[in-house]
Structures are given as structure tokens and as C-alpha cells.
N, C-alpha and C positions, 0 to 999 in steps of 0.2 A: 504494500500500500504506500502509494506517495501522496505524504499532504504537506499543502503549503498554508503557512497562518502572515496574515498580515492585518494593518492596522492602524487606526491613529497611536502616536508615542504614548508609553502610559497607561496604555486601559486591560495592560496581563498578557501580550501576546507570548511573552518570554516563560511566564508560569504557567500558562497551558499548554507550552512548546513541551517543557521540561516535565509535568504532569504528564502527558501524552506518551512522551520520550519511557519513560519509567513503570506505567502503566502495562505499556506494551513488551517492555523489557521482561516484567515479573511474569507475562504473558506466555514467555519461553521465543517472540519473536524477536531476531536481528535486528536491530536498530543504530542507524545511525542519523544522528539530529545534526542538523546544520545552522551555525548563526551565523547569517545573511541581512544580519541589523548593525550596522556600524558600533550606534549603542546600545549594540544589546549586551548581556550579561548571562549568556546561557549557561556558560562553562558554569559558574559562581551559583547561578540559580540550582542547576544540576550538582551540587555542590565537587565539583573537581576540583582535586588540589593543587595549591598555586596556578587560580582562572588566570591571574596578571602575569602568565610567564607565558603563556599559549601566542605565540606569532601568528598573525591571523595572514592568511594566503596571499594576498593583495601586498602585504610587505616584505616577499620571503625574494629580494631581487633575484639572487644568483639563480633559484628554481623560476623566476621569468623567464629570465633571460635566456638559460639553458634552453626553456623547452618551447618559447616562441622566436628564438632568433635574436631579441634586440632588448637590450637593457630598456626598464621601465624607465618615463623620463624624456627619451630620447626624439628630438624635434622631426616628425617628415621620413621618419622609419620603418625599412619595412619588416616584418615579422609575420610569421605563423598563424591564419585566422583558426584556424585547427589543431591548437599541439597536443601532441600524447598527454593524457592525463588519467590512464585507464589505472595505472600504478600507485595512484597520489592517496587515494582514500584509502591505502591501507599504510602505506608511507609515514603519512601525515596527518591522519589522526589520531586522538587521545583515548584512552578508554578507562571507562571508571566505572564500577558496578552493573557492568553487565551492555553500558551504551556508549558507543563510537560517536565521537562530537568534533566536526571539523569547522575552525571559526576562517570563514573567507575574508570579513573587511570588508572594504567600501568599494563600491565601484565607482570610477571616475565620470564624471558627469559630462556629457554633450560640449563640445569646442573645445577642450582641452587635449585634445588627439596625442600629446606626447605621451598620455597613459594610456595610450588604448590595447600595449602587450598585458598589463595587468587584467582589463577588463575581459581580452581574447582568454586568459586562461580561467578566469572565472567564469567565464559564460561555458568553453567547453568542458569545464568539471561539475557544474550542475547540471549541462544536462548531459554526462555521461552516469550522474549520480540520479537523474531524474529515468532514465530512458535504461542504463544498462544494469543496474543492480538490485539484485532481488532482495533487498532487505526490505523492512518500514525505513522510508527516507523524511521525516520532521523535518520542515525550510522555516525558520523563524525569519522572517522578513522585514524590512523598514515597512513605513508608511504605504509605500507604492509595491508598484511586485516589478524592480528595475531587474532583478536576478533570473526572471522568467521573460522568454521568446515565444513566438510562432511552434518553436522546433521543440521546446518541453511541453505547452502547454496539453497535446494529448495523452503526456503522460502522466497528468495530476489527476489521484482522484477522488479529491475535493479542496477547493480550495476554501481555508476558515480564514474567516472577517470577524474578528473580536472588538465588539463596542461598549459600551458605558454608557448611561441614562446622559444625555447630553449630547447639543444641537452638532459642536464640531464634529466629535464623534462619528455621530451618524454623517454629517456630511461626507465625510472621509469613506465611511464603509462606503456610500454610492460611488466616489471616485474609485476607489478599488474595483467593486462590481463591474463599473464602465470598463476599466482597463482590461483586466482579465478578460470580460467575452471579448471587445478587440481584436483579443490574441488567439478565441479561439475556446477559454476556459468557458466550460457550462455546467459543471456542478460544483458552485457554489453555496455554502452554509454559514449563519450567522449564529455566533457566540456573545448574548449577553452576557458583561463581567462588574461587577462590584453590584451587584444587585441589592437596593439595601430593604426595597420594599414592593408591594404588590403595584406603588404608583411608579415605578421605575421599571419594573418590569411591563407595566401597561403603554409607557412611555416608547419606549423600543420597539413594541409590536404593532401600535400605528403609526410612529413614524417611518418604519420600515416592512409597510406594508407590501406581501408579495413575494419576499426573503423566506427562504426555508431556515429557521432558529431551531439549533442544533441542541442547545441547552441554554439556561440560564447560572450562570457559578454566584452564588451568592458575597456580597461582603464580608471578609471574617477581616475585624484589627489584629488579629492573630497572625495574618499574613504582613501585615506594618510591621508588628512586635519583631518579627522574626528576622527581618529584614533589616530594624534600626539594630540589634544585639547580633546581628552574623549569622545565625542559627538557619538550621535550611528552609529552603522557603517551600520544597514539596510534601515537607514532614510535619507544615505549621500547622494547617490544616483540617482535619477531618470530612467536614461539610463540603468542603470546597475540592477535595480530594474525590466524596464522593459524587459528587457530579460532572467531575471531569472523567469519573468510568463511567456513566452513563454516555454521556458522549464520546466513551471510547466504543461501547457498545452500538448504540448509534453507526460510527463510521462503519463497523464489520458488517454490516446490515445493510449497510448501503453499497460497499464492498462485494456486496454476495450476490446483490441486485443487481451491480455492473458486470458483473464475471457473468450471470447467466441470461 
């Protein structure tokens, strides 16, 4: 199963990555989760040890350069739109209780072309990670879904939109929605997160009327607590644990509905 979560900054897309990520793990399935959030904090959320040592892919030059031709940087250069990257997800990722976490970095953004060896080997290791390997592949994403093309998008299958009771929010989840069919993605699911009450839950459900809502994860400050003191944030918990296995149960279901 490949799913991709993305989101406005903020509303849990990193603890329902990691939730997912672990769920699935205790599940007896191969997983490997990918943070695809500049700021994100997956490693840490996941609690791996020393997350602030983890080189994320986007800054590892000499493994650019090697396998696209042209040092990152470099003005008017030609490079590799295809480099071997079939080797790297086992190379260069970490593993910590049972799940493979490989942190990419940022991708370089439009006019800046002297990075675009960095972006060439990220775009072809997700989707050699979205299209050739058969584990559970978790994309914790930024805001937008910059790390998905034309060429992965038939191999997602589901992409999660995580919101919060509130206008940006939701604005944001529609900009997603937009993007992803663009490219082709059609199973789409939305995640209410910090749910604090049935007016917030009700708030969600007509402003985003039409959305298939995968679950609602309730607010615990137990997940705050855990986070201001270090402590792990998939073990704070309970409530919010148990509704991200409903929605883990959920995705198999829909899963079994695609396969057949």
C-alpha cells in the first residue's frame, strides 16, 4: 500500500504519518515512511535516535553528484534526469523498531535550475519508492504534494489530506484536492485532527462537503505534554492512537476494494 499525507503546516500530518508508520509495522507489514516535509520531524516523532544526525537526501552532494553527473549548485549543467537510485532505500535509510525512515529534504523550487541535480534524484527515488517496492511506503509531505508527478500519481493508493476545524485549513485541503486530480490522483481521503468537539467536527463536514472523511482523531493535550517534555508523541496517546487504527483499518478496506 502507498499513501501519501499532506496538509496545511501544523494540523498532525507528521503524527498520523508516524501513527500509520507503526500501526502497520506491529501489523507484521514492511514499512518504510518517508519525510518529504522540509519541516517535518518524522524521525523524532517516530522516536529514532539522534533524528538531528539523519542527513536528509537533498544535502548528501557527493551521492548527487555521483549518480546525476553534476555537483548540486552548478549554473547551466547538464546531469542525469534518471539516475540509478534502485540501491539508495536500502543504503540510506535508518531503521528503528521494526520501520525504515528515509528523510529527503527540500526540493528546490521553480527558477532556481542550478539545483535541479538535487530535485532529479528526488523525484526519481520516490517514485522508484512509489512505483517499484513492495512494502507500505508513508510520504509525509509539505503543504503541497511538490514530491508527486504524473508518473507516481497511479501508484498512490490514497492520498490523506489532514485538517483542523478552521477556514485556512480547509482552504489548503481544497488546494491539495485540486493539485493531486491535476496529476491524475482520484482516491482521495480526508482526516479530521484536533477535534475538540461535536461543533468542530460538524464544522469540517460542511465545509468540506463531498470529501470522503476517513476518521476524525480527537484533541488529547496529552499529545502537547509529550511533545513540550521529549517523550514520544505515538505512545502519548491512547484515544488518538485508537482512531488512527480505525483508519488504519479503513485504508485495508479500501485496499481490498482497489485490488479487486
Amino acid at each position: 500500500m502507498k499513501i501519501a499525507i499532506g496538509g496545511k503546516g501544523g494540523v498532525g500530518k507528521t503524527i498520523l504519518a508516524a501513527l500509520l508508520s507503526r500501526i502497520f509495522a506491529n501489523a507484521g507489514y514492511s514499512v518504510i515512511a518517508i519525510d518529504a516535509d522540509p519541516d517535518g520531524s518524522l524521525a523524532a516523532t517516530l522516536s529514532f535516535p539522534y533524528p538531528e544526525k539523519i542527513t536528509p537526501i537533498s544535502e548528501m552532494s557527493n551521492l548527487i553528484e555521483e549518480r546525476t553527473g553534476a555537483q548540486p549548485g552548478q549554473v547551466g549543467s547538464f546531469f542525469k534526469l534518471n539516475p540509478k537510485v534502485d540501491d539508495l532505500p536500502d543504503k540510506y535509510s535508518q531503521e528503528y523498531s521494526g520501520i525504515k525512515l528515509m528523510v529527503m529534504g527540500r526540493l528546490k523550487k521553480g527558477g532556481s535550475g542550478c539545483y535541479c541535480p538535487e530535485n532529479a534524484l528526488l523525484q526519481a527515488l520516490v517514485t522508484h519508492l512509489l512505483l517499484a517496492r513492495n512494502e507500505v511506503i508513508i510520504l509525509d509531505m509539505e503543504a503541497g504534494i511538490e514530491h508527486l508527478g504524473r508518473a507516481t500519481a497511479r501508484a498512490v493508493d490514497k492520498l490523506i489530506i489532514v485538517t483542523e476545524p478552521g477556514r485556512r485549513s480547509v482552504d489548503t485541503a481544497y488546494r491539495v484536492d485540486k493539485l493531486a486530480r491535476d496529476i491524475g490522483i482520484q482516491n482521495i481521503g480526508v482526516v479530521g485532527n484536533k477535534i475538540r468537539n461535536q461543533k468542530g467536527r460538524d464544522f469540517l463536514i460542511s465545509s468540506l462537503a463531498g470529501f470522503e472523511f476517513l476518521g476524525f482523531i480527537p484533541y488529547d493535550q496529552a499529545i502537547l505534554d509529550a511533545e513540550l517534555t521529549g517523550l514520544s508523541l505515538v505512545d502519548a496517546s491512547q484515544q488518538v492512537s485508537n482512531e488512527v487504527k480505525n483508519i488504519y483499518r479503513i485504508l485495508l478496506e479500501h485496499k481490498g476494494q482497489i485490488t479487486d
